[in-house]
Residue frames as a rotation matrix with the C-alpha (Angstrom) as fourth column:
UNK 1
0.591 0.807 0.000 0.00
0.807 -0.591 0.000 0.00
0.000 0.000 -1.000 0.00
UNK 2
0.028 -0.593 0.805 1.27
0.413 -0.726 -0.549 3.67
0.910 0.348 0.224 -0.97
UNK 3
-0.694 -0.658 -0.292 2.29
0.592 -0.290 -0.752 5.73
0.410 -0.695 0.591 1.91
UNK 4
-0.772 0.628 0.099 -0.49
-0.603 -0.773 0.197 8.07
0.200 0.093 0.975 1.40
UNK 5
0.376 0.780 -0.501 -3.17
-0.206 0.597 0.775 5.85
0.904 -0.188 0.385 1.19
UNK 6
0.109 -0.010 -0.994 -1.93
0.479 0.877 0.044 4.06
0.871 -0.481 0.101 4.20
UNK 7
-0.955 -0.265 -0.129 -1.19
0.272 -0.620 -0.736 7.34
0.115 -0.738 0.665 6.37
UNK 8
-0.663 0.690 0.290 -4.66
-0.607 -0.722 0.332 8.59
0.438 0.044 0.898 5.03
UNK 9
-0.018 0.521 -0.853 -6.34
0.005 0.854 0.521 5.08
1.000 0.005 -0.018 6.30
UNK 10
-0.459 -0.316 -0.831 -5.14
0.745 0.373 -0.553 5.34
0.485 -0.872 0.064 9.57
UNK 11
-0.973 0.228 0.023 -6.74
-0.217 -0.889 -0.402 8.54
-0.072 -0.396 0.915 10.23
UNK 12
-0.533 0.843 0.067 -9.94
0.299 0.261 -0.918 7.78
-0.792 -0.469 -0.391 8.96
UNK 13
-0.891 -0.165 -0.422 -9.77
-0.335 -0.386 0.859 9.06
-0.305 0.907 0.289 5.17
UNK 14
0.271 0.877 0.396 -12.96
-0.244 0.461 -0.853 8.25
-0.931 0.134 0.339 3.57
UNK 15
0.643 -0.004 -0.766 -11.55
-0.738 0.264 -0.621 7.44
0.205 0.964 0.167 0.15
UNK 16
-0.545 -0.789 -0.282 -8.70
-0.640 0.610 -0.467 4.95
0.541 -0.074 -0.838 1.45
UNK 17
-0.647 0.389 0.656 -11.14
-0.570 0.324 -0.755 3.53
-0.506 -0.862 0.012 4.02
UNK 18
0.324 0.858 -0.398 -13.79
-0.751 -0.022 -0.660 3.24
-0.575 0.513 0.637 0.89
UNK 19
0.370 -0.170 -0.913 -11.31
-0.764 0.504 -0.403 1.20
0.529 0.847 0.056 -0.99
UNK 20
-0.781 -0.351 0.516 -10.39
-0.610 0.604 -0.512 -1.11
-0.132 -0.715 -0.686 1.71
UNK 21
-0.582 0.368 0.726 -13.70
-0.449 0.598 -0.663 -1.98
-0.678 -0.712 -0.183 2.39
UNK 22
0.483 -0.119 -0.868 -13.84
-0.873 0.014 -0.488 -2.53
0.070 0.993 -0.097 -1.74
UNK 23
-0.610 -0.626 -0.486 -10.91
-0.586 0.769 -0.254 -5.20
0.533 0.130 -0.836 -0.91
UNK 24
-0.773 0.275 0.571 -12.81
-0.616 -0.114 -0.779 -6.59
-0.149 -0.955 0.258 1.62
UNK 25
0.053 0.997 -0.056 -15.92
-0.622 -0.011 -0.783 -7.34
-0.781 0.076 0.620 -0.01
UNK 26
0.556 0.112 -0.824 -14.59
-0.752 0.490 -0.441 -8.81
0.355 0.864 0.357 -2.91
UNK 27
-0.659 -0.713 -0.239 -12.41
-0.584 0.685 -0.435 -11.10
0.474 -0.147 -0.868 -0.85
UNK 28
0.370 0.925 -0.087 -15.35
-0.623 0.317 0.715 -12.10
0.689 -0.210 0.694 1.10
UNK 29
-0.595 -0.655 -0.466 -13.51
-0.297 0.718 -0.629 -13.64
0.747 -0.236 -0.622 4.24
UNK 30
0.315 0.614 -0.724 -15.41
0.147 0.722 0.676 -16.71
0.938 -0.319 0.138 6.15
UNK 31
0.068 -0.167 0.984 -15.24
-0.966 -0.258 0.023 -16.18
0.250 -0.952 -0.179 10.15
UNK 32
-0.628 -0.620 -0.471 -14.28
-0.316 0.756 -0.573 -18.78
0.711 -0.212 -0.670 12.49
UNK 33
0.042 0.969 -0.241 -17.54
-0.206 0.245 0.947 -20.55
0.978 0.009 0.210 13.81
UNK 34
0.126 -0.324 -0.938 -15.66
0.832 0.550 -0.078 -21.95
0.541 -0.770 0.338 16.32
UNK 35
-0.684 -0.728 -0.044 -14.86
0.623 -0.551 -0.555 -18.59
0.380 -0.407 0.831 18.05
UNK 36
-0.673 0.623 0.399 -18.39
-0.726 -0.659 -0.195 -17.27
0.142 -0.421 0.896 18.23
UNK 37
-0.437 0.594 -0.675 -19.85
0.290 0.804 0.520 -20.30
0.851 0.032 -0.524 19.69
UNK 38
-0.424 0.301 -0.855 -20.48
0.878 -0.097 -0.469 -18.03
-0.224 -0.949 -0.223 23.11
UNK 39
-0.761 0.496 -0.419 -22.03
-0.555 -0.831 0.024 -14.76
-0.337 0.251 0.908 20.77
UNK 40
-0.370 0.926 -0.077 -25.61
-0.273 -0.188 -0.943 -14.13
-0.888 -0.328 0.322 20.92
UNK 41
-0.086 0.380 0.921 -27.61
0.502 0.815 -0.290 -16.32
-0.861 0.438 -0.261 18.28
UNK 42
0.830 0.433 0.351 -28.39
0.449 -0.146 -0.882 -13.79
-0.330 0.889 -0.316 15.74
UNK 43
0.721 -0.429 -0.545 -24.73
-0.616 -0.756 -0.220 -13.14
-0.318 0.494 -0.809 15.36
UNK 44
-0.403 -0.396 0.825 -24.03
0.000 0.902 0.433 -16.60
-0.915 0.175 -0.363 14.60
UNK 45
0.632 0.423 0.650 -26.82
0.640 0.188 -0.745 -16.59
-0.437 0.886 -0.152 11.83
UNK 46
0.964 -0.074 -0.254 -25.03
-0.251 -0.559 -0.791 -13.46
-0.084 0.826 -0.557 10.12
UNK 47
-0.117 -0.936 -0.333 -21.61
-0.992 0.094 0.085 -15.31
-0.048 0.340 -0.939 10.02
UNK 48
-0.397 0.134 0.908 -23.13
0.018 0.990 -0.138 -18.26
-0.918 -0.038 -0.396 8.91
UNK 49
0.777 0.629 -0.007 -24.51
0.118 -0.157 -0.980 -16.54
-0.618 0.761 -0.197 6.29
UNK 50
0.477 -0.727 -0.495 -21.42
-0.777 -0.611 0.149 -15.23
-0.411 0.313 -0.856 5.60
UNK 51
-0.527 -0.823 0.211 -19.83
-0.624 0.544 0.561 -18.91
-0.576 0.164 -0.801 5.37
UNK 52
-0.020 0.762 0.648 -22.68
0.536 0.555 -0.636 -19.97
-0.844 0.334 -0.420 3.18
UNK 53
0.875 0.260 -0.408 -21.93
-0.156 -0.646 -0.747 -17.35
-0.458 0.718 -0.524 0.60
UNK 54
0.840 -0.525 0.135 -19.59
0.342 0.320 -0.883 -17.67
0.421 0.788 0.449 -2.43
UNK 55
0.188 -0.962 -0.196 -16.23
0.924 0.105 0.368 -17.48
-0.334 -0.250 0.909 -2.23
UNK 56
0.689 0.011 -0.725 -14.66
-0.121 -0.984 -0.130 -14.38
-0.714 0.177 -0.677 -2.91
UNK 57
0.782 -0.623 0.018 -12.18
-0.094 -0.147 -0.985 -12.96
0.616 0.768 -0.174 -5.63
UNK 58
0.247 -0.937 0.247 -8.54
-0.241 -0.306 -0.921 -13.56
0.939 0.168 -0.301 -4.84
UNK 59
0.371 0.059 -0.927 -6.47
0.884 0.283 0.372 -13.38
0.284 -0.957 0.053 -1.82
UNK 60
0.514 0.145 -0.845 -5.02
0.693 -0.651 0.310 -10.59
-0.505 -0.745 -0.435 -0.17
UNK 61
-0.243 -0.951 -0.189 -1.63
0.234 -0.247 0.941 -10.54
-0.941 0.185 0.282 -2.08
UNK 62
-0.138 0.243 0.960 -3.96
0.983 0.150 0.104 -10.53
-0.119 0.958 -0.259 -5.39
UNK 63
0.695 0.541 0.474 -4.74
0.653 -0.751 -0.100 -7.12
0.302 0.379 -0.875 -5.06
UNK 64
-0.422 -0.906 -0.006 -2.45
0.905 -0.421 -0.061 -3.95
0.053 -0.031 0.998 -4.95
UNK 65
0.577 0.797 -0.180 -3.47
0.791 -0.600 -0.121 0.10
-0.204 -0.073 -0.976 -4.42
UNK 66
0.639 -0.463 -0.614 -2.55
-0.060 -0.826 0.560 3.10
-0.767 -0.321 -0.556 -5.51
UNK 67
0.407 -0.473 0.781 -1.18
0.606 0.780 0.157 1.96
-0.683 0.410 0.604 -8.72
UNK 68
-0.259 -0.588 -0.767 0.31
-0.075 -0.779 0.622 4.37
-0.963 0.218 0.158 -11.07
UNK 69
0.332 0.079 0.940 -0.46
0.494 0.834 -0.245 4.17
-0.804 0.546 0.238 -14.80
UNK 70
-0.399 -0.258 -0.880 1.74
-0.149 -0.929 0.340 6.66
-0.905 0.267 0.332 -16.31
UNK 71
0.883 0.465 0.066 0.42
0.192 -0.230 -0.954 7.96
-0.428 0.855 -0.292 -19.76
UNK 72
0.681 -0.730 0.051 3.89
-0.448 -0.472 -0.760 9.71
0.579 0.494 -0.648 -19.93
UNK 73
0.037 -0.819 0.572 7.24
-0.951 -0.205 -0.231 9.04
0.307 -0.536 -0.787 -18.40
UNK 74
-0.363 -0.345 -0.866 8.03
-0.432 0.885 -0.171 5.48
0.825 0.312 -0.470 -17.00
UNK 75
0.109 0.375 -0.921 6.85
0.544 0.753 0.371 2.71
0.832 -0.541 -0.122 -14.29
UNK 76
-0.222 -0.384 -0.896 9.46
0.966 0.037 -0.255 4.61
0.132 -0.922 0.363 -11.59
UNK 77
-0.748 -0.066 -0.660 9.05
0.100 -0.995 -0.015 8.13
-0.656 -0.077 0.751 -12.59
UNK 78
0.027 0.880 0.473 5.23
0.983 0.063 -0.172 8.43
-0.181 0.470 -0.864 -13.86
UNK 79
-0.954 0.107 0.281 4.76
-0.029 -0.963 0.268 12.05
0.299 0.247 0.922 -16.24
UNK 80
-0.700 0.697 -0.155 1.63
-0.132 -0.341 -0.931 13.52
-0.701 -0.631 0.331 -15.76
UNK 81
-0.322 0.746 -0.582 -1.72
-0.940 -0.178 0.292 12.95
0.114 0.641 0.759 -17.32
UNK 82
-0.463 0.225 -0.858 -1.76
-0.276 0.883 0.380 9.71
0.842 0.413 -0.346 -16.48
UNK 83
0.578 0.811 0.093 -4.44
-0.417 0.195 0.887 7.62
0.701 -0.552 0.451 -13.93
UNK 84
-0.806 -0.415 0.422 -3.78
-0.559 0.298 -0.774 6.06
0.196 -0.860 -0.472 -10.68
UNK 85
-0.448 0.741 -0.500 -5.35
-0.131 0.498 0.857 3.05
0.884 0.449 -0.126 -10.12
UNK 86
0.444 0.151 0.883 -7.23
-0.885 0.227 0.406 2.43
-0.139 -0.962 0.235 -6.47
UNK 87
0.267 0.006 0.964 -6.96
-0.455 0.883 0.120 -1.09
-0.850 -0.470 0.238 -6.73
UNK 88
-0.421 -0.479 -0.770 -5.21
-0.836 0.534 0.125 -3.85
0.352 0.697 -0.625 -9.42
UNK 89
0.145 0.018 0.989 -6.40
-0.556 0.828 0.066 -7.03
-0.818 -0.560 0.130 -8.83
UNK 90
-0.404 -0.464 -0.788 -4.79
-0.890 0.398 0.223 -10.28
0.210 0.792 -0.574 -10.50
UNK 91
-0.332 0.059 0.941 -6.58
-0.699 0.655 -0.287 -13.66
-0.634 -0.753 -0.176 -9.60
UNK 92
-0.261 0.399 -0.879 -6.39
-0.942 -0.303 0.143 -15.58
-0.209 0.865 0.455 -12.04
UNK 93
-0.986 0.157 -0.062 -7.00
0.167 0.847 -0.504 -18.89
-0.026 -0.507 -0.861 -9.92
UNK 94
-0.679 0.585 -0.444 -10.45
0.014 -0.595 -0.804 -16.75
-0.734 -0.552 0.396 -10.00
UNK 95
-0.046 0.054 0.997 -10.97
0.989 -0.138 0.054 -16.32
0.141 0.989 -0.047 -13.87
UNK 96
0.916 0.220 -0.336 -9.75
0.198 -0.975 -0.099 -12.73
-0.349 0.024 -0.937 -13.09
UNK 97
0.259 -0.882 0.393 -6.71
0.827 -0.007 -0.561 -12.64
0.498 0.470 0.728 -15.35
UNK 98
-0.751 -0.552 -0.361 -6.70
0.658 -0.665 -0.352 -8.64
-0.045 -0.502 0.864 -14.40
UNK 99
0.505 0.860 0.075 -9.12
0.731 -0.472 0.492 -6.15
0.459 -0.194 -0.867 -13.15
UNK 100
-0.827 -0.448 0.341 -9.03
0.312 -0.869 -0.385 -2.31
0.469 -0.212 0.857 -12.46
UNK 101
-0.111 0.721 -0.683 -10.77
0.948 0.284 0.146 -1.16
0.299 -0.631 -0.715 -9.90
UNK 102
-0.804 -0.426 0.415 -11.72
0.281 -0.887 -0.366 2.48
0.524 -0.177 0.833 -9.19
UNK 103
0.024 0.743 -0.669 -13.99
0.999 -0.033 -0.002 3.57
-0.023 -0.668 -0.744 -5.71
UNK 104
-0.480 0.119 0.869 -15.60
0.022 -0.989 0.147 6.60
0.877 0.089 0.472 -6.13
UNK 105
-0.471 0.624 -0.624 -17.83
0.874 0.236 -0.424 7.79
-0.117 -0.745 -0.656 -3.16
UNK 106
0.248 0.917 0.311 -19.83
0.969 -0.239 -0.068 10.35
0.012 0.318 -0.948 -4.85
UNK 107
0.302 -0.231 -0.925 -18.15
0.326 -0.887 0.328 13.26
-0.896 -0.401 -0.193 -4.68
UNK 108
-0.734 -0.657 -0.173 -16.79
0.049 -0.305 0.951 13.60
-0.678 0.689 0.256 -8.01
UNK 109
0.055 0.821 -0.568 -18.80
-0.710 -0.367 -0.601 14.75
-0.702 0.436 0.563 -11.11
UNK 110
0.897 0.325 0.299 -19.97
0.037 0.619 -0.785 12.95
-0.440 0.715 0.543 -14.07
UNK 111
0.922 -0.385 -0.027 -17.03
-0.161 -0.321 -0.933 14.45
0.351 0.865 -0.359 -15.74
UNK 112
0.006 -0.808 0.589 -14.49
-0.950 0.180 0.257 14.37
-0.313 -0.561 -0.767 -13.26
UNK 113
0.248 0.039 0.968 -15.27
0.002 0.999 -0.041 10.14
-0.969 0.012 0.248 -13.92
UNK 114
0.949 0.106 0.296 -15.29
0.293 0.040 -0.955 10.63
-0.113 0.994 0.007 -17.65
UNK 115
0.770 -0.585 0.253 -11.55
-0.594 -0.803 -0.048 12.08
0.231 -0.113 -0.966 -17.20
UNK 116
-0.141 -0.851 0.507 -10.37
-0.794 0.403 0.455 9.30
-0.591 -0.338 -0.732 -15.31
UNK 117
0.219 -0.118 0.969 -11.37
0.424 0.906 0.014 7.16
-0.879 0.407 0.248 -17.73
UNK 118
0.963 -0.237 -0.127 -10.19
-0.183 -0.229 -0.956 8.69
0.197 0.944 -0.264 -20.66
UNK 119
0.321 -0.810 0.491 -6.87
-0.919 -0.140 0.369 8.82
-0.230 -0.570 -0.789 -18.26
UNK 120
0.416 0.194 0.889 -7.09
-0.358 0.933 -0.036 4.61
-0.836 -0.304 0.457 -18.05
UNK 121
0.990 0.121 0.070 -7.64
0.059 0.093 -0.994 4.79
-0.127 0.988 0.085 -22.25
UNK 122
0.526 -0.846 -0.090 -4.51
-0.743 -0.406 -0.532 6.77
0.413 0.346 -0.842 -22.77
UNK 123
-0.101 -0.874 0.476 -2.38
-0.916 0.269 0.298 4.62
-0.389 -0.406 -0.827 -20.66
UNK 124
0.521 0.196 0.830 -4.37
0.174 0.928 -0.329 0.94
-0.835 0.316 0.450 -21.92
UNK 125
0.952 -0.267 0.149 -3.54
0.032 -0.399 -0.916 2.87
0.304 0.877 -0.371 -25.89
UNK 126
0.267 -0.951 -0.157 0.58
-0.956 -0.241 -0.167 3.46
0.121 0.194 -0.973 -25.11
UNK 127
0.886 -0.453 -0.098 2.70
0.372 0.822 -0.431 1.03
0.276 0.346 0.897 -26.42
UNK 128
0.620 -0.784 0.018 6.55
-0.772 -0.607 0.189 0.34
-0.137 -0.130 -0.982 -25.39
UNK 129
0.272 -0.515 -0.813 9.13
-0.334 0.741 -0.582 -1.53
0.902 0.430 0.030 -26.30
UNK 130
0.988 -0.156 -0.005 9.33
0.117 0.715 0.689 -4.97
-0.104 -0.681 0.725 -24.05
UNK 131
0.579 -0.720 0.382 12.47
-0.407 0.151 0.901 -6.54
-0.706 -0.677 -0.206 -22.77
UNK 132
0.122 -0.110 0.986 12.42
0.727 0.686 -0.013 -8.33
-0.675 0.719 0.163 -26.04
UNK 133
-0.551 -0.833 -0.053 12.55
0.326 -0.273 0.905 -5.54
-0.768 0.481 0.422 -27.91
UNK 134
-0.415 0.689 0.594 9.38
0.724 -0.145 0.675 -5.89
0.551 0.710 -0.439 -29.50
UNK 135
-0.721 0.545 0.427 6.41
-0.585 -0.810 0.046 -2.88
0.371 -0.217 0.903 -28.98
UNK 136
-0.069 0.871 -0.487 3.27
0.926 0.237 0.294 -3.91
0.371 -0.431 -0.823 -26.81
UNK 137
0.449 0.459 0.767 0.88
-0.343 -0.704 0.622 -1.97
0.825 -0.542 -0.158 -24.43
UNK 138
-0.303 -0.544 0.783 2.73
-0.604 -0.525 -0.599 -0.65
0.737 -0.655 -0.170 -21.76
UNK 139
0.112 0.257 0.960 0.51
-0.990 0.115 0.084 -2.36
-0.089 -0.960 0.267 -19.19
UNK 140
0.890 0.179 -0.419 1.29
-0.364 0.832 -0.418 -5.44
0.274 0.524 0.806 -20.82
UNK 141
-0.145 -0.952 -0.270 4.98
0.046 0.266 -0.963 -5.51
0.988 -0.152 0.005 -19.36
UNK 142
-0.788 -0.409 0.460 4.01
-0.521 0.044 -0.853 -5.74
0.329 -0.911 -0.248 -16.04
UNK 143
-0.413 0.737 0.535 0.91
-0.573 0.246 -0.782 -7.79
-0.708 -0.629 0.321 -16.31
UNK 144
-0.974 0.200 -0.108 -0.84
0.012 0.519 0.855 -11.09
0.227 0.831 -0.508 -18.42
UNK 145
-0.069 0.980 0.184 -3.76
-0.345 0.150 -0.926 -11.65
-0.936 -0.128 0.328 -19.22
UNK 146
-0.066 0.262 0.963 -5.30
0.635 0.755 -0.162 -13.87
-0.769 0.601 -0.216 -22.02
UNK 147
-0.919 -0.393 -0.035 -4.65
0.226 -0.597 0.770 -12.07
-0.323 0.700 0.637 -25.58
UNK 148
-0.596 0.794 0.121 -8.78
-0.195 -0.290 0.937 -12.08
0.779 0.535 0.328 -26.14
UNK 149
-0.760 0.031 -0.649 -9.71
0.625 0.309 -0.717 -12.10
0.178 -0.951 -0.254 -22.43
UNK 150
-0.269 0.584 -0.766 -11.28
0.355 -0.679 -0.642 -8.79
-0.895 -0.445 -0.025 -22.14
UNK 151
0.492 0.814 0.309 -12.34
0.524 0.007 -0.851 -8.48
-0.695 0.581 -0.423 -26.12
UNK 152
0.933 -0.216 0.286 -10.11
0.030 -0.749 -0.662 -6.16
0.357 0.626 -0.693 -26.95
UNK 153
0.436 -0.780 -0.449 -6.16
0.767 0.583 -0.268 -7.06
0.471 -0.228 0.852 -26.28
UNK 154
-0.665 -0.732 0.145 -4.64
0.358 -0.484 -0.799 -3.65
0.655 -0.479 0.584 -25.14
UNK 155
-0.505 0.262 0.822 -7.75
-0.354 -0.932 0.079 -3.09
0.787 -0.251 0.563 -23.25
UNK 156
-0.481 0.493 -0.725 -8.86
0.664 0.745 0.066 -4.74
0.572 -0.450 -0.686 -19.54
UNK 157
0.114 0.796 0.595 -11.82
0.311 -0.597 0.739 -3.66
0.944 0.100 -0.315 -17.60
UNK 158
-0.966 -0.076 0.247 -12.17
-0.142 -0.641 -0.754 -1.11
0.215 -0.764 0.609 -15.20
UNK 159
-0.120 0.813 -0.570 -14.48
0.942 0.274 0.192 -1.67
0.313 -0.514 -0.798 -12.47
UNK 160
-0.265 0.262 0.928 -16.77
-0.272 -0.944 0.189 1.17
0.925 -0.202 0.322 -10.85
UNK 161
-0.437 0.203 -0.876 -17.44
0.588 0.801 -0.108 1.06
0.680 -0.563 -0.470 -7.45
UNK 162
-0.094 0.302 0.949 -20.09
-0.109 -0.950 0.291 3.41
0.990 -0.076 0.122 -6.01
UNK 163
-0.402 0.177 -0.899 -19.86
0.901 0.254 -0.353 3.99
0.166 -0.951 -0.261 -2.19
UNK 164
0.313 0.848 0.427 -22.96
0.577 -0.527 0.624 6.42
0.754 0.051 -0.655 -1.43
UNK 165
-0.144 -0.577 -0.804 -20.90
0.965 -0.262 0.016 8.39
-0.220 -0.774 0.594 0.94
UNK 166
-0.981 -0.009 -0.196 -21.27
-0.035 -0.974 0.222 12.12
-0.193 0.225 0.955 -0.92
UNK 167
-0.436 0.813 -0.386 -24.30
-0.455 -0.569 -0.685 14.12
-0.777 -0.122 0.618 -1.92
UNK 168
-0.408 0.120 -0.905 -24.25
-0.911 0.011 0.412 12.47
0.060 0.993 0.104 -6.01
UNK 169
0.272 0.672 0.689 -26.65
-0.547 0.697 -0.465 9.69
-0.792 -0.250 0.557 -6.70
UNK 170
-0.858 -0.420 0.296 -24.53
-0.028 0.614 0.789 6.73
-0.514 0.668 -0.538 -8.65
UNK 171
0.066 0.864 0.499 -28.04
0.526 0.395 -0.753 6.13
-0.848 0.312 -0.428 -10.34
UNK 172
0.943 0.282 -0.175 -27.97
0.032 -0.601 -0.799 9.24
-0.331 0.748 -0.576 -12.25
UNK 173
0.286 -0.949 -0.136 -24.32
-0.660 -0.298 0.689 9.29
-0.694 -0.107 -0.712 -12.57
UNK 174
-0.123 -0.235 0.964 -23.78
0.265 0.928 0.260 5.75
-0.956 0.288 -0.051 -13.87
UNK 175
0.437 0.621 0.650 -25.20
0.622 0.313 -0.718 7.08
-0.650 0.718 -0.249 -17.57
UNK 176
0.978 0.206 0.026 -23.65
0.163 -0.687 -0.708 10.31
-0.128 0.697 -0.706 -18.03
UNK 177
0.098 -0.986 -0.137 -19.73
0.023 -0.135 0.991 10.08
-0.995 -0.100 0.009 -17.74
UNK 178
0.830 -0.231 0.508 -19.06
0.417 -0.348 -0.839 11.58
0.371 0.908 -0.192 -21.50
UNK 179
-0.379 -0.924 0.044 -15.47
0.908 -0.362 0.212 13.04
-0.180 0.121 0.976 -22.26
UNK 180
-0.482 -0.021 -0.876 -14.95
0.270 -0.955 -0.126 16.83
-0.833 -0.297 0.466 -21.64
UNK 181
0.737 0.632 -0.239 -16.38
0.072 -0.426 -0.902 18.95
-0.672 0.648 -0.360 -24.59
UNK 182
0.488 -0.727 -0.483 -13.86
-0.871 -0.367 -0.328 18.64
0.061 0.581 -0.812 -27.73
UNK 183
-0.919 -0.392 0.037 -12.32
-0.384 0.913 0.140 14.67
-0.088 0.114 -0.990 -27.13
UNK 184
-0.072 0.483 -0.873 -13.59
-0.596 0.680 0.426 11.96
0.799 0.551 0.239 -28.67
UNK 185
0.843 0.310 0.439 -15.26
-0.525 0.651 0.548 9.14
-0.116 -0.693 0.712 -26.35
UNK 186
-0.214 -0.419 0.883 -12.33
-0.728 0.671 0.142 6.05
-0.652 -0.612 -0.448 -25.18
């Protein structure tokens, strides 16, 4: 975890906190029955429910925050314009070759979203030359995934994740993320 994120967690950040409980959820971890055999019956049923529900995605080590994705400039020294992922997850014990993962909590505008994902585009769209010499997408030298996994080879999907925390209702939101006035849609 980045420094930030992890300084801003400990306080009580609501956007680091938001993407924790993002990891969380998609890991879905099973409590130990055996420890709440002396808690009060109806908090046995809800961690029973819990161990009665699907497995989750991944394990802990599958997932990563704070990711850079420079548009410009290189892995160690990202230029500007380019996105930062919250979250990276790889589980492909899962059938998640690779998944981006961005937690909004309602504060940002339609557009402000439409930004970072044009951001994402640009960085999925740059090509560099591998170890081999040859040219791929950029995100492609530090991560696999199946060459027709996600439909479209230099592009894998980016999750949304709305946590109702601000004033902006993901409902209406969810339709209108459009690039700024003057760029072409991703």
């Amino acid at each position: 975890m980045g420094s930030t994120a992890r300084g801003a967690g400990s306080s009580g950040a609501s956007h680091p906190m938001s993407v924790n409980e993002t990891v969380i959820a998609m890991l879905r971890p099973k409590p130990n029955m055996a420890k709440l055999a002396d808690d009060l019956p109806h908090v046995q049923a809800a961690a029973q429910a819990a161990v009665d529900a699907p497995d989750g995605i991944g394990t802990i080590a599958s997932y990563w925050t704070e990711v850079p994705l420079p548009a410009t400039g290189t892995w160690n020294a990202p230029g500007k314009g380019g996105a930062q992922a919250d979250l990276v997850l790889t589980a492909p014990q899962d059938g998640v070759p690779l998944l981006f993962i961005e937690v909004d909590n309602c504060h940002e505008t339609p557009e402000e979203l439409a930004d970072k994902l044009e951001k994402y585009a640009r960085f999925f769209k740059r090509k560099v030359k591998d170890t081999d010499g040859r040219e791929r997408p950029m995100w492609r030298t530090r991560w696999t995934a199946p060459a027709t996994w996600s439909g479209d080879e230099t592009h894998p999907p980016v999750l949304l994740v709305f946590n109702r925390i601000g004033e902006r209702n993901p409902n209406r939101t969810v339709p209108r993320p459009r690039p700024p006035a003057g760029r072409p849609h991703p």
